[in-house]
N, CA, C and O atoms as a Maestro MAE file, in Angstrom:
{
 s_m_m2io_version
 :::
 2.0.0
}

f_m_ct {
 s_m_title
 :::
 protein
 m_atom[320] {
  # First column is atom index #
  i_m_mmod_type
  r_m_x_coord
  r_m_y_coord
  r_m_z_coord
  i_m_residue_number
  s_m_chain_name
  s_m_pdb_residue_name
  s_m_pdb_atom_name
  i_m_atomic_number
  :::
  1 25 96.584 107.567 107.608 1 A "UNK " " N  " 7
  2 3 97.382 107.885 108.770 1 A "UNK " " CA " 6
  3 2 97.957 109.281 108.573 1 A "UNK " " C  " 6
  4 15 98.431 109.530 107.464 1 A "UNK " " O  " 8
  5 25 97.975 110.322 109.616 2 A "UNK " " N  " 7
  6 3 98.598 111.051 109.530 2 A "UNK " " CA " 6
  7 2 99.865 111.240 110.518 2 A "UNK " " C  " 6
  8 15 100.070 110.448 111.437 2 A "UNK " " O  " 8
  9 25 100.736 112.402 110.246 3 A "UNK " " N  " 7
  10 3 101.777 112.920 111.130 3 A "UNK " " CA " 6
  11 2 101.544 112.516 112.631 3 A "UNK " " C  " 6
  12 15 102.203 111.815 113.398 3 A "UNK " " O  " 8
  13 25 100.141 113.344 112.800 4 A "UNK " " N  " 7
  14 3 100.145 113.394 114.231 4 A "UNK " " CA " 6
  15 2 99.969 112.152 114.545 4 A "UNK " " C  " 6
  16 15 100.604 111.580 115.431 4 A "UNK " " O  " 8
  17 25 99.005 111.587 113.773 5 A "UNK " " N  " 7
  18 3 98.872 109.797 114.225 5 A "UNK " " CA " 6
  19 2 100.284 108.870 114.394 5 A "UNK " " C  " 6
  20 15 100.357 107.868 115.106 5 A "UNK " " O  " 8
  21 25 101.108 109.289 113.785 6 A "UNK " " N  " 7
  22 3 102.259 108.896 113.464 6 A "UNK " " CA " 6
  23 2 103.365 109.042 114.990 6 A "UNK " " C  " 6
  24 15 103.813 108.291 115.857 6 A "UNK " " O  " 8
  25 25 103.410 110.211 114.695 7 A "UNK " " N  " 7
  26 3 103.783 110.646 116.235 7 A "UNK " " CA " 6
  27 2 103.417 110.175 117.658 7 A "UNK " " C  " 6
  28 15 104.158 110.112 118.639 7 A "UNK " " O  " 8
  29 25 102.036 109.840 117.547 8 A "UNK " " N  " 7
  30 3 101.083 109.403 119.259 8 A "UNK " " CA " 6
  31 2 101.693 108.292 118.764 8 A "UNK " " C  " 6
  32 15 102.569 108.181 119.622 8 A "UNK " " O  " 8
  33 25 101.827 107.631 118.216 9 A "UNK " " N  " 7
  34 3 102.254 106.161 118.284 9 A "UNK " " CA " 6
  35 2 103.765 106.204 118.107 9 A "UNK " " C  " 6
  36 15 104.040 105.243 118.826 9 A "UNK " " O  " 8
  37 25 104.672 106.542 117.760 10 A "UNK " " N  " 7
  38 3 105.827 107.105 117.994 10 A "UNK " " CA " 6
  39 2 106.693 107.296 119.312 10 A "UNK " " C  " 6
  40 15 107.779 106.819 119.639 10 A "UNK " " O  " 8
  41 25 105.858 108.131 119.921 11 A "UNK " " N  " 7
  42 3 106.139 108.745 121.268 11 A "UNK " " CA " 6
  43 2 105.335 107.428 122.528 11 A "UNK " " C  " 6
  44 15 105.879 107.030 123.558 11 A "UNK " " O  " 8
  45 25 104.355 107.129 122.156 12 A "UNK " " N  " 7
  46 3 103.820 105.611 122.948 12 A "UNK " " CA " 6
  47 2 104.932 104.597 122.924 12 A "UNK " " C  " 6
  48 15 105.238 104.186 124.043 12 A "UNK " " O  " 8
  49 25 105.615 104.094 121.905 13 A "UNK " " N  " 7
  50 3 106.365 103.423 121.014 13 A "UNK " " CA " 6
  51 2 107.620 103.344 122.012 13 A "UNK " " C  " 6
  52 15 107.971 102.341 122.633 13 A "UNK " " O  " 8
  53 25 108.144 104.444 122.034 14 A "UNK " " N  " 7
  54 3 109.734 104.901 121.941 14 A "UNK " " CA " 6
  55 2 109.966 106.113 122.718 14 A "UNK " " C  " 6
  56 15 111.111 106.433 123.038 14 A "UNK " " O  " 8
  57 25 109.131 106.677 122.982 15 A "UNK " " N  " 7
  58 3 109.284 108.246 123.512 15 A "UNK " " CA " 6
  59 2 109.313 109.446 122.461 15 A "UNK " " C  " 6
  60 15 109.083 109.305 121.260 15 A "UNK " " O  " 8
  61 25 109.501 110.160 122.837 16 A "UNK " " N  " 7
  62 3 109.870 111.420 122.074 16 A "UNK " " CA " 6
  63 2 111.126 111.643 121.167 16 A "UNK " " C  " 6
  64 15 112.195 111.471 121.752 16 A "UNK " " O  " 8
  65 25 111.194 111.980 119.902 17 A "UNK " " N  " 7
  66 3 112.251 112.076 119.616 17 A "UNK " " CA " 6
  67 2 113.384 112.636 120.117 17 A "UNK " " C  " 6
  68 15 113.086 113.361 121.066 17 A "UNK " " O  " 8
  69 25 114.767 112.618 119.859 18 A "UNK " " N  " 7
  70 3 115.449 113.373 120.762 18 A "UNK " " CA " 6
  71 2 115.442 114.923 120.678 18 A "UNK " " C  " 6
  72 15 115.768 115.675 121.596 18 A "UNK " " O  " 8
  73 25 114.872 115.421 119.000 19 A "UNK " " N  " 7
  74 3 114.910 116.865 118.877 19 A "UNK " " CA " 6
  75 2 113.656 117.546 118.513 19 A "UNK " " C  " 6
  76 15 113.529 118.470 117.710 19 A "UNK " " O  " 8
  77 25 112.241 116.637 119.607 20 A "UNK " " N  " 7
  78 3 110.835 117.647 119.656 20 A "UNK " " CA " 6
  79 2 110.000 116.139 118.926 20 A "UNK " " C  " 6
  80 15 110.359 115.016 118.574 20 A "UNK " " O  " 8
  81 25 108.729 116.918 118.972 21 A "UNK " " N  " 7
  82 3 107.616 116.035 117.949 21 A "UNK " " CA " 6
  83 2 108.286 116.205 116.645 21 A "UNK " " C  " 6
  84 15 109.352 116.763 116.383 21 A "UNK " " O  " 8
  85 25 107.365 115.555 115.820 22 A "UNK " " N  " 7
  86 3 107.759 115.252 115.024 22 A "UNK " " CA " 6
  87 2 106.612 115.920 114.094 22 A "UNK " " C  " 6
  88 15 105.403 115.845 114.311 22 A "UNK " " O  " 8
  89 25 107.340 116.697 112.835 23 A "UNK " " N  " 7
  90 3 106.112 117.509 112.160 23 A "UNK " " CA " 6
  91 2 106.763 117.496 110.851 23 A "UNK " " C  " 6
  92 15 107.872 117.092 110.501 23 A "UNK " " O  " 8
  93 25 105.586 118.156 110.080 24 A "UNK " " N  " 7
  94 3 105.562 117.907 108.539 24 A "UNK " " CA " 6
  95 2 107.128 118.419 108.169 24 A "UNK " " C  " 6
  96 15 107.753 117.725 107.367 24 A "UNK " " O  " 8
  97 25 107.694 119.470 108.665 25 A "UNK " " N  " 7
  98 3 109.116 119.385 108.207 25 A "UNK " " CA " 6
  99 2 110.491 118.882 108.406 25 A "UNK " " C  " 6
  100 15 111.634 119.206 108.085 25 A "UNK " " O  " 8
  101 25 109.876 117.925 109.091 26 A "UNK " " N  " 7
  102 3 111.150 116.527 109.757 26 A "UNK " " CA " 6
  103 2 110.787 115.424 109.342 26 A "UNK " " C  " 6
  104 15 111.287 114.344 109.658 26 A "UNK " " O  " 8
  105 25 109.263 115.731 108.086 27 A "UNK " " N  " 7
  106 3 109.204 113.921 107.762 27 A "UNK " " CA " 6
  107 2 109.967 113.318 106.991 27 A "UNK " " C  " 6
  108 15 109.539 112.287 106.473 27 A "UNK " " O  " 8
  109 25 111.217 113.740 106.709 28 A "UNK " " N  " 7
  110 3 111.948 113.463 105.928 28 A "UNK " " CA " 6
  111 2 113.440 112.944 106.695 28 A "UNK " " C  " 6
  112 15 114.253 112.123 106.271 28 A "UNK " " O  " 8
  113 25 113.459 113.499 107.580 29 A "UNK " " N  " 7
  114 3 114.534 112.765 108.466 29 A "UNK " " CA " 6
  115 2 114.562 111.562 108.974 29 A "UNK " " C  " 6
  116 15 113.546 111.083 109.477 29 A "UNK " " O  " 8
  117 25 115.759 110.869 108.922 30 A "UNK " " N  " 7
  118 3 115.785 109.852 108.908 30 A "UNK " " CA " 6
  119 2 115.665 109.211 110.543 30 A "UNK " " C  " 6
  120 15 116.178 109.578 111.600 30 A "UNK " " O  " 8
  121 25 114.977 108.378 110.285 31 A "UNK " " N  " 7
  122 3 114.605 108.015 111.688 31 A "UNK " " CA " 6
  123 2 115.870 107.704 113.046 31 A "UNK " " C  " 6
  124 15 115.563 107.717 114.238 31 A "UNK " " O  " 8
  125 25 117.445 107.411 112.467 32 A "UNK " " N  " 7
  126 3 118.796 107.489 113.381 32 A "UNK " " CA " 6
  127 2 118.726 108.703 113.756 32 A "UNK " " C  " 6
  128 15 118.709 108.851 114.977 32 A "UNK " " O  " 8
  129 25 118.663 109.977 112.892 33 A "UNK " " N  " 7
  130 3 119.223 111.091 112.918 33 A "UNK " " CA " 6
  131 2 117.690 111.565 114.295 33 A "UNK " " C  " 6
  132 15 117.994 112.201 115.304 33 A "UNK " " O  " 8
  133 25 116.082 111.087 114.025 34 A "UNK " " N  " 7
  134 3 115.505 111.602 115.143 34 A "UNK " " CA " 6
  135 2 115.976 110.895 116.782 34 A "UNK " " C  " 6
  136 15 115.712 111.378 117.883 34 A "UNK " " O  " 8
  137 25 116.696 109.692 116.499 35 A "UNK " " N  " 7
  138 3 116.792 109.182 117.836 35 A "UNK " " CA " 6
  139 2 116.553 107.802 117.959 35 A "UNK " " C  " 6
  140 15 117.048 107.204 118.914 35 A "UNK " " O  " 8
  141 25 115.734 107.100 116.973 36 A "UNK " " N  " 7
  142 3 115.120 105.769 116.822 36 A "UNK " " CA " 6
  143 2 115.540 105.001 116.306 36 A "UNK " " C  " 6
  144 15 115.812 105.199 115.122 36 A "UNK " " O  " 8
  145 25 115.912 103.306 117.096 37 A "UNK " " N  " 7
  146 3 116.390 102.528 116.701 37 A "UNK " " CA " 6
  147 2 115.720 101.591 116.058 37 A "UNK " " C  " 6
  148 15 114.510 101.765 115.907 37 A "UNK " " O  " 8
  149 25 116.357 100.380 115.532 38 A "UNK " " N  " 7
  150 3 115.720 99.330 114.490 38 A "UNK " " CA " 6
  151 2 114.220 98.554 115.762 38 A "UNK " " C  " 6
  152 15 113.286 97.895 115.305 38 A "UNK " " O  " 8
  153 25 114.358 98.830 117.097 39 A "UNK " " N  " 7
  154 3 113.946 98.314 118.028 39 A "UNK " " CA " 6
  155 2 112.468 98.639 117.729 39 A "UNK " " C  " 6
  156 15 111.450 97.975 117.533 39 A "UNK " " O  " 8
  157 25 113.005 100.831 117.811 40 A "UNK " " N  " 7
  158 3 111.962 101.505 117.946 40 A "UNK " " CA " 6
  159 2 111.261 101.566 116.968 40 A "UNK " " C  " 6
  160 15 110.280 102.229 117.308 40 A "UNK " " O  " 8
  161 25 111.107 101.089 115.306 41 A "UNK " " N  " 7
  162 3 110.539 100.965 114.079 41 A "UNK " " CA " 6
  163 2 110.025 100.118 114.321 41 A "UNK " " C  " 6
  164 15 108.967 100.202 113.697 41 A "UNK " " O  " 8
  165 25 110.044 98.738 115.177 42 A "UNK " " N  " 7
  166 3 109.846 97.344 115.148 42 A "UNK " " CA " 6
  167 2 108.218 97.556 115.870 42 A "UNK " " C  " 6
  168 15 107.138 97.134 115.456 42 A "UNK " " O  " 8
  169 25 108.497 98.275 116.945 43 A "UNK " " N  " 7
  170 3 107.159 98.471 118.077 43 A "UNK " " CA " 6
  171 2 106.248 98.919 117.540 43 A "UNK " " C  " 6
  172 15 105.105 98.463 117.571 43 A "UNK " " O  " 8
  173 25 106.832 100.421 116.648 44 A "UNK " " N  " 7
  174 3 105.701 101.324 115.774 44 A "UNK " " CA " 6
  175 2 104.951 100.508 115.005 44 A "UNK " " C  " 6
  176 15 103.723 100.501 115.099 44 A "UNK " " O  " 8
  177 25 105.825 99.496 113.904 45 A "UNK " " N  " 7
  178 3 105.077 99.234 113.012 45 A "UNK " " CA " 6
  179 2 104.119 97.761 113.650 45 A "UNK " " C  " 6
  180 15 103.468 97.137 112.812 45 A "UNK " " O  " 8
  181 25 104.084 97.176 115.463 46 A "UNK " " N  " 7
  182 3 103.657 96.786 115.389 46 A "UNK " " CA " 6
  183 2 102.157 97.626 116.126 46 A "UNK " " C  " 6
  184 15 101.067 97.097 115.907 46 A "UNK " " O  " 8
  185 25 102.192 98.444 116.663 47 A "UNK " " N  " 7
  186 3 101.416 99.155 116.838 47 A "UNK " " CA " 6
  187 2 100.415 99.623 116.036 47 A "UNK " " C  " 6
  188 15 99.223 99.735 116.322 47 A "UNK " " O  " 8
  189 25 101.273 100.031 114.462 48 A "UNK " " N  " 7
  190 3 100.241 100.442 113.618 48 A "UNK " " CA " 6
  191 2 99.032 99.598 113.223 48 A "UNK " " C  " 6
  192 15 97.813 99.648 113.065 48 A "UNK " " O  " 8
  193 25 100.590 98.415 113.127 49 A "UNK " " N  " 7
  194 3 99.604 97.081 112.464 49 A "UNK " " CA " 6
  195 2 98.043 97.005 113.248 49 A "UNK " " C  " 6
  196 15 96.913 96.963 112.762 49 A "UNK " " O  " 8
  197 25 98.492 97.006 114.589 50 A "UNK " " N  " 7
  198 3 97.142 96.518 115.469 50 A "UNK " " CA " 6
  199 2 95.911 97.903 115.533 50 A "UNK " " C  " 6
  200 15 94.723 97.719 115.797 50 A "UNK " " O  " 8
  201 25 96.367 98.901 115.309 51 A "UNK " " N  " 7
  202 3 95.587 99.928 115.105 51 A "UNK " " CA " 6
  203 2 94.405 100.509 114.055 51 A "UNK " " C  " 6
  204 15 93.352 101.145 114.085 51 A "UNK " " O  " 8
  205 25 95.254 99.892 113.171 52 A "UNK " " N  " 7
  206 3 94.991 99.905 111.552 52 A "UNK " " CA " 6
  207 2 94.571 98.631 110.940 52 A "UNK " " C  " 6
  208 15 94.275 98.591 109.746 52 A "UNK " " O  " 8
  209 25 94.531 97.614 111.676 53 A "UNK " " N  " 7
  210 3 94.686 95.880 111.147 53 A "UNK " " CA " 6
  211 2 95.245 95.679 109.788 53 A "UNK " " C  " 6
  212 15 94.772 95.134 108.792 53 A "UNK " " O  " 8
  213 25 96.283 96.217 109.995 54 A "UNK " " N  " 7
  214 3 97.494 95.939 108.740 54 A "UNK " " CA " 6
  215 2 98.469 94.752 109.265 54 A "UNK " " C  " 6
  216 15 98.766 94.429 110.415 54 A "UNK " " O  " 8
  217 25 98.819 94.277 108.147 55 A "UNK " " N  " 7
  218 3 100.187 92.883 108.376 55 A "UNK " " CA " 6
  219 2 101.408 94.102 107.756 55 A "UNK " " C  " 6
  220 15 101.333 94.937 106.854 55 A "UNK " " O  " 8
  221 25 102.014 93.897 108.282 56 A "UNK " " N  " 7
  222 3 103.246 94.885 107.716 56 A "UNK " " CA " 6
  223 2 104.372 93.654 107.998 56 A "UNK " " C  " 6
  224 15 104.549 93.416 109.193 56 A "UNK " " O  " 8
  225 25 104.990 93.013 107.238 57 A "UNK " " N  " 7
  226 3 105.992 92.118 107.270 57 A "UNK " " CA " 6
  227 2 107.493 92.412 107.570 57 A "UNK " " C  " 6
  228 15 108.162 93.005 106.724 57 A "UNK " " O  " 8
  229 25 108.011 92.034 108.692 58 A "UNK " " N  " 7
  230 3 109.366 92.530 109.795 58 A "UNK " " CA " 6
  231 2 110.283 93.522 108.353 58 A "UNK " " C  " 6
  232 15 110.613 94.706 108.286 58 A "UNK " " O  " 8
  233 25 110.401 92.661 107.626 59 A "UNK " " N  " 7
  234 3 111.567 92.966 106.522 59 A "UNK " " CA " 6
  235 2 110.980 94.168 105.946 59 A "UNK " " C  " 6
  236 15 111.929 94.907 105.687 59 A "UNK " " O  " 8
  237 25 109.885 94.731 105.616 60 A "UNK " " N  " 7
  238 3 109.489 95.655 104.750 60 A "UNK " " CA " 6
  239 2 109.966 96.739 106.110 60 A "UNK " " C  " 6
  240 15 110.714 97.676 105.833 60 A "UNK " " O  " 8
  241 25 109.637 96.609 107.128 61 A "UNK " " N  " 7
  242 3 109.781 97.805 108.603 61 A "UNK " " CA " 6
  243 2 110.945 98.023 108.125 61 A "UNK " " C  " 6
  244 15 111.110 99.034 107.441 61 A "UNK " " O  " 8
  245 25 112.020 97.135 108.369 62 A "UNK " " N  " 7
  246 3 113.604 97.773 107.979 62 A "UNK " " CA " 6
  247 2 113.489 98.459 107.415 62 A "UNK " " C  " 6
  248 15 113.520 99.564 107.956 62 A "UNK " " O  " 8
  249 25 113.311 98.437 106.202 63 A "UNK " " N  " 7
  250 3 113.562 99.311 104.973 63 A "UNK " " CA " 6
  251 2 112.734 100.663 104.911 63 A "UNK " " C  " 6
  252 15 112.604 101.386 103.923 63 A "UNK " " O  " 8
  253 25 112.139 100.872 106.328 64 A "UNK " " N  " 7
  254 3 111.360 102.178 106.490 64 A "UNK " " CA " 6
  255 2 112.712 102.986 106.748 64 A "UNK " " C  " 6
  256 15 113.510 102.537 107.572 64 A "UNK " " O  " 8
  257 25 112.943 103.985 106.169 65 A "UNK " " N  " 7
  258 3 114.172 105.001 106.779 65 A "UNK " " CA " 6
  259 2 113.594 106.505 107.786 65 A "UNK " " C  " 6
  260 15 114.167 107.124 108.683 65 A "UNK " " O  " 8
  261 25 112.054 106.716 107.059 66 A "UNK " " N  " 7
  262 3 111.996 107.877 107.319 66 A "UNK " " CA " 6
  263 2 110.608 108.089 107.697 66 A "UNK " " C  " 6
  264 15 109.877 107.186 107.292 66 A "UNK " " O  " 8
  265 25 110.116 108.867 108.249 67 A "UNK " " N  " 7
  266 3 108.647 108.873 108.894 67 A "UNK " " CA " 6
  267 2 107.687 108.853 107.291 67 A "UNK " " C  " 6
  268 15 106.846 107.983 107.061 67 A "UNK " " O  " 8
  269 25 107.948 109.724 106.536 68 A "UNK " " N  " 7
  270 3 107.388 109.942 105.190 68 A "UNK " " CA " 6
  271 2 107.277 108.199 105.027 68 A "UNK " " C  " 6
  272 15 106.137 107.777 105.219 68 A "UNK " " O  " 8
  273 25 108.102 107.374 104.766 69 A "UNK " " N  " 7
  274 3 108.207 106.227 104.362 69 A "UNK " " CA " 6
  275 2 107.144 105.084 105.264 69 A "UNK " " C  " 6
  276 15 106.581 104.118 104.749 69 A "UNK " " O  " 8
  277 25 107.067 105.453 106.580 70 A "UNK " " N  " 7
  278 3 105.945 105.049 107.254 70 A "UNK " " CA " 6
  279 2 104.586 105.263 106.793 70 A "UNK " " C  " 6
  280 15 103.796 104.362 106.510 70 A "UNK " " O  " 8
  281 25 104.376 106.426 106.737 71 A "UNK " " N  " 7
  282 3 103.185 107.354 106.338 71 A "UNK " " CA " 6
  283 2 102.808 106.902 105.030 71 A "UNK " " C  " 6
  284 15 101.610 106.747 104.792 71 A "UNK " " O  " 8
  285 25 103.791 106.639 104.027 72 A "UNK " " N  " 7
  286 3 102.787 106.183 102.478 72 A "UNK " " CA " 6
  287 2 102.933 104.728 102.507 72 A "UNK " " C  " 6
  288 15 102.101 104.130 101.824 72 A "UNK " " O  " 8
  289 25 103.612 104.160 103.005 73 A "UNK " " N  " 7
  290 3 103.184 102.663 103.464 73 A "UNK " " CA " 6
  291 2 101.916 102.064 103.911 73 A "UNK " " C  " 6
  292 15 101.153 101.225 103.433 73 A "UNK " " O  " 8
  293 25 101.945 102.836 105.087 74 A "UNK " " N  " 7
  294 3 100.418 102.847 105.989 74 A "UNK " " CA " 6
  295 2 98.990 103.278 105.091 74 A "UNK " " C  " 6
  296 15 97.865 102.784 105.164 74 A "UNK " " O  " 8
  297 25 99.520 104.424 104.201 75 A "UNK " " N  " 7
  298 3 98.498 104.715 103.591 75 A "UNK " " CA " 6
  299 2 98.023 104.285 102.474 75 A "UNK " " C  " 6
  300 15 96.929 104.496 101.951 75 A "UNK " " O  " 8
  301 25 99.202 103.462 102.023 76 A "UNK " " N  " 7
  302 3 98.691 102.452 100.242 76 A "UNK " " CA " 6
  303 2 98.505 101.825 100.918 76 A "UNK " " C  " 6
  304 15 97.387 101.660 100.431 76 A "UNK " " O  " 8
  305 25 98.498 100.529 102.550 77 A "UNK " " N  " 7
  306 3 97.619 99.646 102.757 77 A "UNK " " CA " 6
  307 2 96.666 100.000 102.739 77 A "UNK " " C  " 6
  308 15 95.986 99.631 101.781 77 A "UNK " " O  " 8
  309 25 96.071 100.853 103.687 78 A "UNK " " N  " 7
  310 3 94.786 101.477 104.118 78 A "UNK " " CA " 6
  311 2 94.447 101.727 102.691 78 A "UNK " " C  " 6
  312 15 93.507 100.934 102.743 78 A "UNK " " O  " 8
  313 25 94.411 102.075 101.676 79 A "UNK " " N  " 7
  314 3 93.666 102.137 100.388 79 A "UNK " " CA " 6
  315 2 93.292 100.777 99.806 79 A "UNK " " C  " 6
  316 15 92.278 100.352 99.253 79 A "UNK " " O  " 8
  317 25 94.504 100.229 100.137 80 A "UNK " " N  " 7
  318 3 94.234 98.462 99.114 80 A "UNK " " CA " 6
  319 2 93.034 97.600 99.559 80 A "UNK " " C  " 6
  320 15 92.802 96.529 98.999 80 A "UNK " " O  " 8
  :::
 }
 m_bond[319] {
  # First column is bond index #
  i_m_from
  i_m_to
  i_m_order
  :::
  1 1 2 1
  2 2 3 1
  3 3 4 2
  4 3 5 1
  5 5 6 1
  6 6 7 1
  7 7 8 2
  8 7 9 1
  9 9 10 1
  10 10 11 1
  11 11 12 2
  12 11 13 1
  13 13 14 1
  14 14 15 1
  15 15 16 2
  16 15 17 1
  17 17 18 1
  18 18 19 1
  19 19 20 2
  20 19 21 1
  21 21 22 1
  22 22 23 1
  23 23 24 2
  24 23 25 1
  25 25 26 1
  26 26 27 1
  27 27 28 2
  28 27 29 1
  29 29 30 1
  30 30 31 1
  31 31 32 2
  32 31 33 1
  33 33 34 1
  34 34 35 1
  35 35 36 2
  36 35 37 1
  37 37 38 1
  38 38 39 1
  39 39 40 2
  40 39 41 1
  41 41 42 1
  42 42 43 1
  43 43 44 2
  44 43 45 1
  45 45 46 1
  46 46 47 1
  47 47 48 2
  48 47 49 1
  49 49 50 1
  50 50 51 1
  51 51 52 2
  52 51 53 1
  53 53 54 1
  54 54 55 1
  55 55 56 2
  56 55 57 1
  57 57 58 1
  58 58 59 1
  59 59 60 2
  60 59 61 1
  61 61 62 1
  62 62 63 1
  63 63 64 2
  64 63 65 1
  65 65 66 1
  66 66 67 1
  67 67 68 2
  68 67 69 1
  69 69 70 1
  70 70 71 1
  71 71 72 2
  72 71 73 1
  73 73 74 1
  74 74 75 1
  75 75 76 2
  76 75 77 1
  77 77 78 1
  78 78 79 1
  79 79 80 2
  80 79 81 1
  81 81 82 1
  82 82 83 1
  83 83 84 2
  84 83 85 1
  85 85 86 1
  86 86 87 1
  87 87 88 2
  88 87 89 1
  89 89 90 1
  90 90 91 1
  91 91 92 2
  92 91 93 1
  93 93 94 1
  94 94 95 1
  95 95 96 2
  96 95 97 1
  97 97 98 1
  98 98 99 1
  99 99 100 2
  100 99 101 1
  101 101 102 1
  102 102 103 1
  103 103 104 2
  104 103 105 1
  105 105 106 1
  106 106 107 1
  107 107 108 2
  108 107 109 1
  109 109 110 1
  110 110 111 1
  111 111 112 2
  112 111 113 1
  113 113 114 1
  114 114 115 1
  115 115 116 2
  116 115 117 1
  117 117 118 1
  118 118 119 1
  119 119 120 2
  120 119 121 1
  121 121 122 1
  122 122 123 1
  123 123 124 2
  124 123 125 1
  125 125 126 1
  126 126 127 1
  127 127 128 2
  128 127 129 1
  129 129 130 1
  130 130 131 1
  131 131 132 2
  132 131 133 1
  133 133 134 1
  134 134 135 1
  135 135 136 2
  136 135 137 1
  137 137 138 1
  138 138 139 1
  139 139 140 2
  140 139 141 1
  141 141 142 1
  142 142 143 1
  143 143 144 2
  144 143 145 1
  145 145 146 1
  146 146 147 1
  147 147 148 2
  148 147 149 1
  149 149 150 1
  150 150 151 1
  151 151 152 2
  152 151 153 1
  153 153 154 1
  154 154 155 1
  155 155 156 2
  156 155 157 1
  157 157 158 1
  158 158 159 1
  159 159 160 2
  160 159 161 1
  161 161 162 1
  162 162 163 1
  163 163 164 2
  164 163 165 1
  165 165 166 1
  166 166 167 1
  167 167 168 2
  168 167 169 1
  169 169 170 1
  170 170 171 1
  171 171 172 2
  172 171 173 1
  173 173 174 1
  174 174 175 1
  175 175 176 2
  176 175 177 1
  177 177 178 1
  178 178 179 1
  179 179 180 2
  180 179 181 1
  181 181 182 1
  182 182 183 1
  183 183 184 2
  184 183 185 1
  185 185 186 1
  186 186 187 1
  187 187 188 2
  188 187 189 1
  189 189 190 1
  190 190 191 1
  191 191 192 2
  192 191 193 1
  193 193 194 1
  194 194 195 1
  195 195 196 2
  196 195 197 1
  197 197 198 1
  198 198 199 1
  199 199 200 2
  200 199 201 1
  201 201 202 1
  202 202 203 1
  203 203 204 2
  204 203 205 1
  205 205 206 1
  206 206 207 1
  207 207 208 2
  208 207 209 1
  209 209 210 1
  210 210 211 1
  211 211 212 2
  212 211 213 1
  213 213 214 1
  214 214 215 1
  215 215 216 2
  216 215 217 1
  217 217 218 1
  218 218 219 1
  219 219 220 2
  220 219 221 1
  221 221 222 1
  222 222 223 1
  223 223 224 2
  224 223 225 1
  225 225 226 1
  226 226 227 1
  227 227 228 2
  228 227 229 1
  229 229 230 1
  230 230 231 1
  231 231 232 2
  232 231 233 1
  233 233 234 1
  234 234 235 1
  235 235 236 2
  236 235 237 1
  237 237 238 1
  238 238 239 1
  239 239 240 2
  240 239 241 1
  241 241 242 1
  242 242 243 1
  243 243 244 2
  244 243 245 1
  245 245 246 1
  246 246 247 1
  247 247 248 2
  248 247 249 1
  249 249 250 1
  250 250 251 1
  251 251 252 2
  252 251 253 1
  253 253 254 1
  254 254 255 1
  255 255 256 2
  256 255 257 1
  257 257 258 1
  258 258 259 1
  259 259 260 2
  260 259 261 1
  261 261 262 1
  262 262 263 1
  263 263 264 2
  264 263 265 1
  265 265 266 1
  266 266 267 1
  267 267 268 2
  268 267 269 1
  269 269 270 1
  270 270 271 1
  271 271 272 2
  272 271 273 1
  273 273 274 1
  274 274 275 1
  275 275 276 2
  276 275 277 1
  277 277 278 1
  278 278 279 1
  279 279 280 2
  280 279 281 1
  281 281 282 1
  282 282 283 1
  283 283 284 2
  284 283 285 1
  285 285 286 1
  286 286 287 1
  287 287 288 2
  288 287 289 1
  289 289 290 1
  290 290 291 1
  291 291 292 2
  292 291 293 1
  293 293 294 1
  294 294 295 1
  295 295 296 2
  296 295 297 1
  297 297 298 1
  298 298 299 1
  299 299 300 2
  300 299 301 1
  301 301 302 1
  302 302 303 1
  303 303 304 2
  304 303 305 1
  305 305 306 1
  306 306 307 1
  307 307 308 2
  308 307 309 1
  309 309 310 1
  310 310 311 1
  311 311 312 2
  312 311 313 1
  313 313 314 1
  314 314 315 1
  315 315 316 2
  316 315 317 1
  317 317 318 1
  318 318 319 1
  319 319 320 2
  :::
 }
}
């Protein structure tokens, strides 16, 4: 998965963040501070799931804080 992948499903998801797309130097911000609620993590990660045919389990989503944290999640499934 990348950024941009991250983002189209993001912005499908939830809309746009409140301060632009979202790019390699905001993957570190925390997903309150872009605009997104526990709602809007909930949709993404079920989106990914169905995109990617990943199980991503409700409780592990919480504990996503930050797009980075999405992104190597998504991507040690997709390896396993």
């Amino acid at each position: 998965m990348t950024i941009d992948d991250l983002n189209r499903i993001l912005v499908a998801c939830a809309g746009e963040a409140d301060s632009g797309p979202l790019t390699e130097q905001r993957v570190d911000t925390t997903f309150e501070d872009l605009g997104y609620d526990s709602l809007a993590r909930m949709e993404t990660a079920s989106r990914i799931a169905d995109e990617f045919g990943l199980s991503i389990p409700d409780d592990q989503v919480m504990e996503l804080r930050t797009p980075r944290d999405v992104l190597d999640l998504v991507n040690s499934l997709v390896r396993a």
